[in-house]
N, C-alpha and C positions, 0 to 999 in steps of 0.2 A: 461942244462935242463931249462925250460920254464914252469914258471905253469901262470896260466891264472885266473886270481880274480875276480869276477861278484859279483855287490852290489846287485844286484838282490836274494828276501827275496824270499823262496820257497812258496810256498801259503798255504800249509798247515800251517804254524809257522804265518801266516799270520790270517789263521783262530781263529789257538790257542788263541793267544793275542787279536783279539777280543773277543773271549769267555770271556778272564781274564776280560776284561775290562766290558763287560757286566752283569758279575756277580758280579764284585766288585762293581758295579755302581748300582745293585739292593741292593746287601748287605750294603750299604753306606744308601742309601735309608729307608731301613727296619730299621735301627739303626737308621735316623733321627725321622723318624715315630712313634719308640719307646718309643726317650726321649720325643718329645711333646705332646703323648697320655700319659706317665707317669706323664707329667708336669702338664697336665690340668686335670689329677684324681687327684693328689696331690692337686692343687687347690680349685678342688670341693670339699674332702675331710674336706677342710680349711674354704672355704664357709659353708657348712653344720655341722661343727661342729658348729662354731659362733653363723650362724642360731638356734641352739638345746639349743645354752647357752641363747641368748639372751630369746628364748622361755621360756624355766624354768625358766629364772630371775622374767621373767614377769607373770609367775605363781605365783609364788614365794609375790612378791608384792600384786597380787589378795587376795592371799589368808593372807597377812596381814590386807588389807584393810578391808576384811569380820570379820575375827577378830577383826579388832575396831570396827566396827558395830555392832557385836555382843555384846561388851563389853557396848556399847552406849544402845543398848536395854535395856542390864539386869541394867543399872545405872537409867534408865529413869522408868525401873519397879519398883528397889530400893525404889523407891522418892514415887510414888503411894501407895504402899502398902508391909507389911512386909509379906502377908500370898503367897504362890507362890503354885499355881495350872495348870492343864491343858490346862484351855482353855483362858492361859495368851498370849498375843503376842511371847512372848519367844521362847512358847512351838511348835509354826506354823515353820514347815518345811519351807524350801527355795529351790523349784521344781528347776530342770535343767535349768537354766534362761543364756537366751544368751547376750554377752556382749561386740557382734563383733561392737554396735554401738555406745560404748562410751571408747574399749578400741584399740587401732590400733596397730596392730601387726609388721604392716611395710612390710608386705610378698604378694609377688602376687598368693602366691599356692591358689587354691579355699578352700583345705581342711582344709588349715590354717588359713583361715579369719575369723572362728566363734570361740570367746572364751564362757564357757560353765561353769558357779559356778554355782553351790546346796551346803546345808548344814542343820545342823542341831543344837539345843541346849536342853543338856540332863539335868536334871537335877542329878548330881552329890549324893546329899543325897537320890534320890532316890533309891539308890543301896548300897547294904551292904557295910559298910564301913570296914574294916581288921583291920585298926588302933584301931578299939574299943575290940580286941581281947586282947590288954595287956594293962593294968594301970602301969604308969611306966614301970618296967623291969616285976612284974607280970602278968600270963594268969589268965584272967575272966573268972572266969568259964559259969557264963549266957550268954556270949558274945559267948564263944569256943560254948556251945550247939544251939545256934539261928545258929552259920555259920554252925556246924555237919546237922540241919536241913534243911537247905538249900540245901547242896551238895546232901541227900538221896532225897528230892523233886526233884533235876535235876540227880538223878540216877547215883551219882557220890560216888564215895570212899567216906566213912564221915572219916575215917580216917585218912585222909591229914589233918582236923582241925588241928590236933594236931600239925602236923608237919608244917605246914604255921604258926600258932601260936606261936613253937617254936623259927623258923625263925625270926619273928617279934621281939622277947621278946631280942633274941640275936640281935637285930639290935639294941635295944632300950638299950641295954648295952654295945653297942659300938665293939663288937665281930662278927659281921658276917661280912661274906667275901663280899658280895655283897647286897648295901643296896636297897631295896624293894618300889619303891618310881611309878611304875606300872605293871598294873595290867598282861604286858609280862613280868616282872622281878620274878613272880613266878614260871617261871621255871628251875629258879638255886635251890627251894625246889625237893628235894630229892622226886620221884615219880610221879610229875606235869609234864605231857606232853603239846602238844601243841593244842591235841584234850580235854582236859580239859578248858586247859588259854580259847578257845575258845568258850566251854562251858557255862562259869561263866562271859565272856565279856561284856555280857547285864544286868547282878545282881549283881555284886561284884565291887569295886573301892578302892585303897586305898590312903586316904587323907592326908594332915598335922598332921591332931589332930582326935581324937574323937569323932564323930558328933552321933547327934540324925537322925533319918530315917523322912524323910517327907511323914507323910499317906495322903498328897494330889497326889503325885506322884509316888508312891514304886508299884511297880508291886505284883500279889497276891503273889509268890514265896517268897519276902522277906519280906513280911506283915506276909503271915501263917507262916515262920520259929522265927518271933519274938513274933506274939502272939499263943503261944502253949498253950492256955487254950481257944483258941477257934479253929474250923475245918475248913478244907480250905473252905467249902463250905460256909460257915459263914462271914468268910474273904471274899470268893466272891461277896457276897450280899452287903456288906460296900464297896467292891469301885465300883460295881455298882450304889449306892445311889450317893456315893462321884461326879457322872460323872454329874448328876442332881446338888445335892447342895455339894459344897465341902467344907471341915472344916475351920472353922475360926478360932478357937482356941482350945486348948488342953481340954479345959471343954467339949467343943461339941463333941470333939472326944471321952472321956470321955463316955458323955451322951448317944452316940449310939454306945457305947461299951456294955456297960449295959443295954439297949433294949436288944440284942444280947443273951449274959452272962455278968451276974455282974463280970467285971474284976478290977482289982486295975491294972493299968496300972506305971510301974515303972520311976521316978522321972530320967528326961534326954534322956530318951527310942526313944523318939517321938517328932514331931517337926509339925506346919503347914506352916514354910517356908524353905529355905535354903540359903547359902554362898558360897555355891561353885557348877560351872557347868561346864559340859564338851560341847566343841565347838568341832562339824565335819565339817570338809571342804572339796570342792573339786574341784578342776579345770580342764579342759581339754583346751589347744588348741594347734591346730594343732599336732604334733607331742608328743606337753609335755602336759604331765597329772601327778598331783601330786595331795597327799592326805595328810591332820591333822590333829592331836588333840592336842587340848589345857583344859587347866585348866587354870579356873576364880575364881580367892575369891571375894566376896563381903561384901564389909563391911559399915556400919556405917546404917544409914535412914535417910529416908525425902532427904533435901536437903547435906546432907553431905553424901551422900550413895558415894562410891567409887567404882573401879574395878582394880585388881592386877593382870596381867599373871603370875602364878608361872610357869607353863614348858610348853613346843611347840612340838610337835614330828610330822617332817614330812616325807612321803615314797612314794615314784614314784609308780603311780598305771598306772594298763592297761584299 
């Protein structure tokens, strides 16, 4: 028998295998496509992260910069004069000032190229101070009633005095769990929410020590809650004078207190300057936007007047 062998490939298997080879050649394809669209998102990713960092650093720096200038005002006030009012340099706001032309971002995005500071300097004593609620480890009781007056003028619980007070009294004895050092750390007090802390954000501060309230700066709220022998209406009238001529010293204050009502005004109560200020900051650029505050002690006069940072808190804003 005879068989007869033909290399001759049928044409359909001929077909087949290019099919194979045509799909494998797309799928080869699609897989190359894949890793170098993977490669260069990974890239980008790596770019744009860099990007975001160096961004914030350089917030970051801004808003220290602002901070020593801030510190450079209130030292140059210092040296002027001990009495600290409104319509001091301090007090002037710092509108949304653009600073795409002295600070280089390094970015060709358009939206990037404009960096953007404002800021602000509060004055610190002008807000209820917390620390004056306990002498030592004891609650004062005139202290506890000026803050109870306070919270019912902003229609709040007066009955947290007590319990922030406590808080305090056990911080100052070394026993509380978390120590109180601002004015967001009152909400580890037992009842303070975060619709209060935000409440009291403009009247309340709590400092190192003890301070007297400055009636050049104190808003009416924390005036009428300390002078409870005269009416808010009363109190109205004295920091609208104040806006005209503002105090110069504690006699003056004194003196058109009793125009007013004869009041005997209590010995440390009152102040016509202050030592410590809160600095708001704010930067935007491009992509980064960051926000802070700080506290300033100031110390000494004339030419020895100083400036201390005690703390910084900053938080990425939108």
């Amino acid at each position: 028998m005879r068989f007869l062998f033909s290399s001759r490939i049928p044409s359909t298997t001929l077909h087949r295998q290019r099919g194979v080879a045509v799909i494998t050649a797309l799928l080869l394809a699609t897989l190359a496509i894949t890793i170098v669209a993977s490669l260069f998102w990974q890239q980008q990713v790596q770019v744009r992260s860099i990007e975001n960092q160096r961004l914030q650093l350089q917030t970051q720096w801004i808003l220290r910069g602002a901070l020593d200038w801030a510190s450079l005002i209130l030292r140059e006030d210092g040296k002027q004069s001990s009495v600290d009012y409104l319509s001091e340099p301090w007090a002037t706001p710092l509108a949304e000032t653009r600073l795409d032309q002295y600070v280089d971002d390094g970015s060709t995005d358009q939206e990037a190229s404009a960096a953007v500071l404002s800021g602000y300097i509060v004055d610190a004593q002008s807000r209820y101070n917390l620390s004056n609620l306990v002498n030592g480890k004891i609650i004062d009781p005139v202290a506890l009633n000026t803050f109870s007056r306070l919270l019912s003028a902003l229609h709040l619980d007066a009955a947290l005095a007590q319990s922030i007070a406590q808080t305090l009294s056990s911080q100052q004895a070394g026993t509380a769990v978390l120590p109180l050092k601002n004015i967001e750390d009152l909400l580890a007090v037992p009842g303070v929410t975060p619709a209060l802390v935000n409440a009291l954000n403009e009247f309340v501060v709590i400092l190192p020590q003890a301070t007297p309230i400055n009636v050049n700066t104190a808003p009416l709220e924390v005036l009428a809650a300390r002078l409870d022998t005269l009416s808010r209406a009363q109190v109205s009238s004295m920091i609208a004078e104040r806006t005209q001529h503002y105090y110069t010293n504690l006699v003056d204050f004194q003196t058109r207190i009793n125009a007013v009502k004869p009041t005997v005004i209590a010995a440390g109560a009152f102040s016509v300057g202050s030592n410590y200020f809160l600095v708001k900051g704010k930067v935007q650029m491009g992509r980064a936007a960051l926000a802070s505050w700080s506290l300033i002690q100031r110390s000494g006069s004339g030419e020895g007047t100083t400036t201390k940072l005690l703390w910084s808190r900053e938080s990425p804003t939108s």
